[in-house]
N, C-alpha and C positions, 0 to 999 in steps of 0.2 A: 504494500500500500504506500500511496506517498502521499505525502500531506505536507500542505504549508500553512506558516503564523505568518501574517501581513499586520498591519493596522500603518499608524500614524507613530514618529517619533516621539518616546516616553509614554505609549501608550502599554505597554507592559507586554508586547507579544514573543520578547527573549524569556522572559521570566516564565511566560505560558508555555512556549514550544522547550524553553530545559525540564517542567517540569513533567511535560507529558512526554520527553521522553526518558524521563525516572520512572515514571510510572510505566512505561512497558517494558523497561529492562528489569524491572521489580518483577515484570509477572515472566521474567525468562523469555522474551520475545528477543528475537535479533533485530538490532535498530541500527542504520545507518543514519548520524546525527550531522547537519551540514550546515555550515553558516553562510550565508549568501549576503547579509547586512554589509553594509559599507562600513556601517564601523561595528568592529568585530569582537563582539562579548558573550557569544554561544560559550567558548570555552571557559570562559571563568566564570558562568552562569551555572555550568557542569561542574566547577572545584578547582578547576586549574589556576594558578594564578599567574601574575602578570608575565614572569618569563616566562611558563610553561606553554601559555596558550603564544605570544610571540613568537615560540619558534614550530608551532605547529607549519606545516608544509601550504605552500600556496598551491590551489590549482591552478588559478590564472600562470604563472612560474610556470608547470607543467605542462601547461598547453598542449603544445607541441609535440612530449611525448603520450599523453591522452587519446590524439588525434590518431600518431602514427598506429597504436594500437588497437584502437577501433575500427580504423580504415579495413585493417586484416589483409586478405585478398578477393575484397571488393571492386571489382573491376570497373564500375561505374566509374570512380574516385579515382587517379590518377596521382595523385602527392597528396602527403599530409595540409601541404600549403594551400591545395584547392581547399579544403572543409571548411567551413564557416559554423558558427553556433550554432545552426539551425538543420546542418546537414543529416540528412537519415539515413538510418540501417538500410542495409540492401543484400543482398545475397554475397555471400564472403566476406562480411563485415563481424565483427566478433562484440558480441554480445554480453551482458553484466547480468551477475544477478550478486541477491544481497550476502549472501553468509559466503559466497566463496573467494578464493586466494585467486589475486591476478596483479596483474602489474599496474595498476589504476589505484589500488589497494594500497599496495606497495608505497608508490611515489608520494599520494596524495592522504593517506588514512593513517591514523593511530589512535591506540585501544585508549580510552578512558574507562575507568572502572568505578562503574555507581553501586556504592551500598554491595560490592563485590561482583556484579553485573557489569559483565564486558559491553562496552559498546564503541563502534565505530563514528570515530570523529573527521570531518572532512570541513577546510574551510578556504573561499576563495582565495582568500589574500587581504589587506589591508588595503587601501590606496594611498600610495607612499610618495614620497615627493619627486621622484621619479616617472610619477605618471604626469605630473601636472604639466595642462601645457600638449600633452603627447595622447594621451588616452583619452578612454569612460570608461567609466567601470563597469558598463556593459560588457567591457572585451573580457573580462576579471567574471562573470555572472554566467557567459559563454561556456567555459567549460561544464556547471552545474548543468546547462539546456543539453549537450552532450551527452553526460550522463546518465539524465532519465531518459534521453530519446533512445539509449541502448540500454536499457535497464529492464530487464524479464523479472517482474516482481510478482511475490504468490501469496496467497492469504496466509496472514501470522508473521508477516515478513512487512519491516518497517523502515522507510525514508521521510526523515521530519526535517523541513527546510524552514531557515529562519531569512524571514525575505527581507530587501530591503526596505523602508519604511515606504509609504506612500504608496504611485502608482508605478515606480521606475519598472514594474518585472512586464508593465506592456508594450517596453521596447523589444521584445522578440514574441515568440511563442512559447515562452518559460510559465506563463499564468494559466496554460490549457495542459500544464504534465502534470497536473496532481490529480487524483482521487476525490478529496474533501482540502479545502481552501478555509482556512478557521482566520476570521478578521476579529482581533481585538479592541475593541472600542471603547472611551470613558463615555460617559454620561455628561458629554458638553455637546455645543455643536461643532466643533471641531473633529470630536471621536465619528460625529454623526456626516460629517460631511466626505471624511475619506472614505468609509462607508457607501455612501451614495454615490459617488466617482466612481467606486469600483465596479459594486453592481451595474452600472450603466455599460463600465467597460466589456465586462463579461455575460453580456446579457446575450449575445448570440451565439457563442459558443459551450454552453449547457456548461458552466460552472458549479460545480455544489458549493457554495460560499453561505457560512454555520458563524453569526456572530457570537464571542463571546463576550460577556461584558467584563470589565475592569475596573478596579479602584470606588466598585460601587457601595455606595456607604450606608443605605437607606431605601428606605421602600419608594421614595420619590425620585430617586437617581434608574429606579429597574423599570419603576411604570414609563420615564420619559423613553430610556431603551426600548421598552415592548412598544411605545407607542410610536418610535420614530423606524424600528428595524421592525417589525411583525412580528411573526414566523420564522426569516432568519434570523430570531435569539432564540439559542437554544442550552443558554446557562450564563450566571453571574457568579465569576473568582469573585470570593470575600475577602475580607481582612484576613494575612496570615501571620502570625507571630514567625513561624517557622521559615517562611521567606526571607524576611525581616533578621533574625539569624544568620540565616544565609548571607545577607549582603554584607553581614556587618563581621565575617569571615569564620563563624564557627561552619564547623559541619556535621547538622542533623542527619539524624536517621531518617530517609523519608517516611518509613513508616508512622512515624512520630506525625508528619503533615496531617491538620486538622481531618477530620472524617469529610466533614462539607465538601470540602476542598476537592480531598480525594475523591468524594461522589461524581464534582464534576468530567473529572479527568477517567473517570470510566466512564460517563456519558461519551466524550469525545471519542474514547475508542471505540463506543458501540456505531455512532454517527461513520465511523472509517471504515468499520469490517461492513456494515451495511453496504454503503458506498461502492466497496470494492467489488463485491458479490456482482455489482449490475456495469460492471465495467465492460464496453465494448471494445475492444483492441483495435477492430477495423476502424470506428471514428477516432482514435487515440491514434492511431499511424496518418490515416486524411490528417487528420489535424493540425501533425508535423509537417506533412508532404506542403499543407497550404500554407505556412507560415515561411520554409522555405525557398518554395516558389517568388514570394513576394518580398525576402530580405537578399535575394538571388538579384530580382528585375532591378531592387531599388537602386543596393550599393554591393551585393558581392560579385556580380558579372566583373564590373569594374575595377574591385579589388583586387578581381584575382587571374583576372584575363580568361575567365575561362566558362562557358555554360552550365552553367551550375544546377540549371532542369535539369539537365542530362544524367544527374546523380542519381536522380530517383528511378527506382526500380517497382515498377508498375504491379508487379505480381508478389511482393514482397507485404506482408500484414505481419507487424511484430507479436510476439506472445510468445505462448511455452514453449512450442513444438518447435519455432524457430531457436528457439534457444539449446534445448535438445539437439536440433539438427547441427549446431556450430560447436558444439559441447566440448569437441577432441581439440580443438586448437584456443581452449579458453585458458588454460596455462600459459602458451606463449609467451614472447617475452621480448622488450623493446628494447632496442638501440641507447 
């Protein structure tokens, strides 16, 4: 399943997405945990601290070999350097799934262990002063859209993305790979208005977007939520002591986090495994095919000299079977 937190900057959706995923590597699930934020606090939201998560691995940094190892012997693809963020699988192309060892793994992943539960940690990069002037941090967000575009996920199997704040993830088709889409909102018109931007954004491409509320303090802060979001609120984080702990550098036991709390965070899973259950592969591959066709026309032709329709493999629908069928050359190993 893969699942992202959005909202609005300071609206608490690092805090949401570290705890939900404590809460699955509590219940023994395997989680790939990934920070996509421009400013990057997943890992010491998880216990890491300042050096620790610093030197976690950049994907954006990897790129390149990301790309090379994906490609496989996809014949469509002609060089690592044709691929663009948005490029899709196709026949010869090597495939990802969650629990196993590959070189994507490797370069860009290492273990955090919650409450003794392993889980895999993956984070863009930072944007460093080196980008300024030369980048976006799109290019830096690019490797994440790679990843789930090749990414063979199966129920009980977990990618939780902690997105950039706002609306920046509809600069590609990185907002049409998840499952369930969990937007954290306060109870101001500011929580309510990135909210409303989003929905607008993703209204034709069958989003599951599940607000949850945040920082909500009283019964008059949930009625404005249910009266401003409907139906998508489908829970309000309370006050935590145990958070608040957290931040201020002890480290609880999650199981110690309030019951309340925890009630919601099994809500959330049941909203994902629902979700997952009605997932269609075929609109989940269209999906990609359409976004890259169109980050192709705008500005990858030009980038890269090269036809970049041409990649997509017409008869190619990602899922299991495809993953199974590339299965022998999923060890491989890059350059």
């Amino acid at each position: 399943m893969k699942i992202a937190f959005v909202g609005k900057g300071g609206s608490g959706k690092t805090t949401l997405s570290s705890l939900f995923i404590r809460h699955l590597a509590a219940a023994g699930r395997p989680v790939v945990a990934v920070d996509a934020d421009i400013n990057q606090h997943l890992g010491q939201a998880l216990g890491l601290d300042e050096q620790q998560a610093a030197a976690l691995p950049s994907m954006g940094a990897e790129l390149p070999h990301i790309k090379e190892y994906l490609r496989g012997g996809n014949p469509r693809i002609a060089s690592a350097e044709q691929m663009i963020k948005t490029t899709p699988p196709g026949s010869g192309s090597r495939l990802l799934r969650i629990t196993e060892q590959n070189p994507v793994y490797a370069r860009c992943a290492r273990t955090v262990t919650l409450d003794g539960a392993p889980v895999r940690l993956m984070a863009t990069g930072a944007y460093t002063e080196d980008d300024l002037g030369v980048t976006c941090y799109h290019s830096k967000v690019g490797a994440v859209e790679l990843y789930l575009n090749h990414l063979v996920d199966g129920p009980g199997e977990y990618v939780v993305v902690d997105m950039t704040a706002g609306s920046d993830s509809f600069a590609s088709g990185l907002f049409t790979r998840f499952d369930v889409t969990f937007l954290a909102a306060e109870p101001t018109r500011k929580g309510i208005s990135v909210y409303r931007q989003y929905k607008e954004y993703a209204r034709d491409y069958d989003i599951a977007l599940r607000v949850i509320g945040n920082k909500v303090q009283g019964p008059d802060d949930l009625a404005y939520l249910r009266r401003e979001a409907g139906d998508d609120l489908i829970a309000a984080f309370g006050h935590s002591d145990w958070v608040r702990r957290l931040e201020q550098g002890a480290e609880p036991r999650f199981a110690d986090l309030e019951e309340g709390n925890r009630g919601v965070l099994r809500m959330l899973q049941q909203e994902v495994d629902a979700a997952h259950a009605l997932r269609d592969w075929e609109r989940y591959t269209r999906q990609m095919v359409h976004f890259h066709r169109r980050n192709a026309e705008t500005w990858g032709n030009a980038r890269t000299g090269a036809d970049l329709a041409s990649q997509v493999d017409p008869d190619f629908i990602l899922g299991e079977q495809r993953h199974l069928a590339t299965g022998a050359v999923a060890g491989a190993g890059v350059g």
